[in-house]
Each structure stands twice: as structure tokens, then as C-alpha cells.
C-alpha positions in Angstrom: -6.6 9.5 22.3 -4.4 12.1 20.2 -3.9 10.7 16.5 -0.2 9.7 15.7 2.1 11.6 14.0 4.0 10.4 10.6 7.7 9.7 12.6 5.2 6.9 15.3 3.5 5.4 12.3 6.7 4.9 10.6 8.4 3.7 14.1 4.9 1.2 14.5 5.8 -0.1 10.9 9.2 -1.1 11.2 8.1 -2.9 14.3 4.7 -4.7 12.1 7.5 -5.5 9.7 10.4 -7.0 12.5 7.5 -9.4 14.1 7.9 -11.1 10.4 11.5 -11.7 11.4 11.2 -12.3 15.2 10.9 -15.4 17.6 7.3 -14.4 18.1 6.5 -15.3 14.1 3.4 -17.6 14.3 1.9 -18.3 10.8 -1.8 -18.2 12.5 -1.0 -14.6 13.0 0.4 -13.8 10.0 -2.2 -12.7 7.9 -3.4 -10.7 10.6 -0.3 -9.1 11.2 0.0 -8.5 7.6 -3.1 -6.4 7.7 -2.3 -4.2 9.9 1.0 -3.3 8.9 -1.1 -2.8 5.0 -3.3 -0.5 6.7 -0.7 1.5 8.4 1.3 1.3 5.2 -1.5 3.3 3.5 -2.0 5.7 6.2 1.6 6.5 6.1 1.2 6.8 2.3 -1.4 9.2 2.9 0.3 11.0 5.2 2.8 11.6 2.9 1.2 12.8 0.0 -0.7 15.3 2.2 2.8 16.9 3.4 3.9 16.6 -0.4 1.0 18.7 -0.8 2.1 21.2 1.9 5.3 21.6 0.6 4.1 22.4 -3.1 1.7 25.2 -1.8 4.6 26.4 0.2 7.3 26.3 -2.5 4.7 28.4 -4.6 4.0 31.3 -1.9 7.8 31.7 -2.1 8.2 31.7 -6.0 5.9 35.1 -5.9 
């Protein structure tokens, strides 16, 4: 199984976050739901700060 990129995790997110706000709401499943979409939350956090990351090292190579 190939590992998703940051634009599916973000897509994923939105659509933890919209199951809040849906017909489908059950409040025995909201906690749940809300653990996953805090997990995926931190995995896009680190996805980010790893491409911040990229881009600094990047910015420097072309300051030289």
C-alpha cells in the first residue's frame, strides 16, 4: 500500500472534519472520529514541517 501524499491527507481531513457536520453524526462515534482526524492532523503537521525543511535547504543552495 503506497503512503499518501500531503494534498490526500489534507483531502481525508476535510472529509474527518465534514462527518462532524453531516447526517451520519452519531455521538458514539465521535470520539472515535475525533481521533483519527487528531492523528491525521499531526501527520499533516509533520508533513509540513518536513517540506518547510526542504524549502529552507533549497532557498540556501540558491543564496550561494
Amino acid at each position: 500500500m503506497s503512503e499518501k501524499n500531503l494534498s490526500q491527507k489534507l483531502k481525508d481531513l476535510d472529509s474527518k472534519v465534514e462527518w462532524f457536520y453531516s447526517g451520519d453524526f452519531k455521538l458514539e462515534k465521535a470520539s472515535e472520529k475525533y481521533k483519527e482526524a487528531l492523528e491525521l492532523s499531526k501527520e499533516i503537521e509533520k508533513d509540513l514541517k518536513n517540506l518547510k525543511n526542504e524549502i529552507e535547504i533549497l532557498s540556501e543552495d540558491f543564496t550561494k
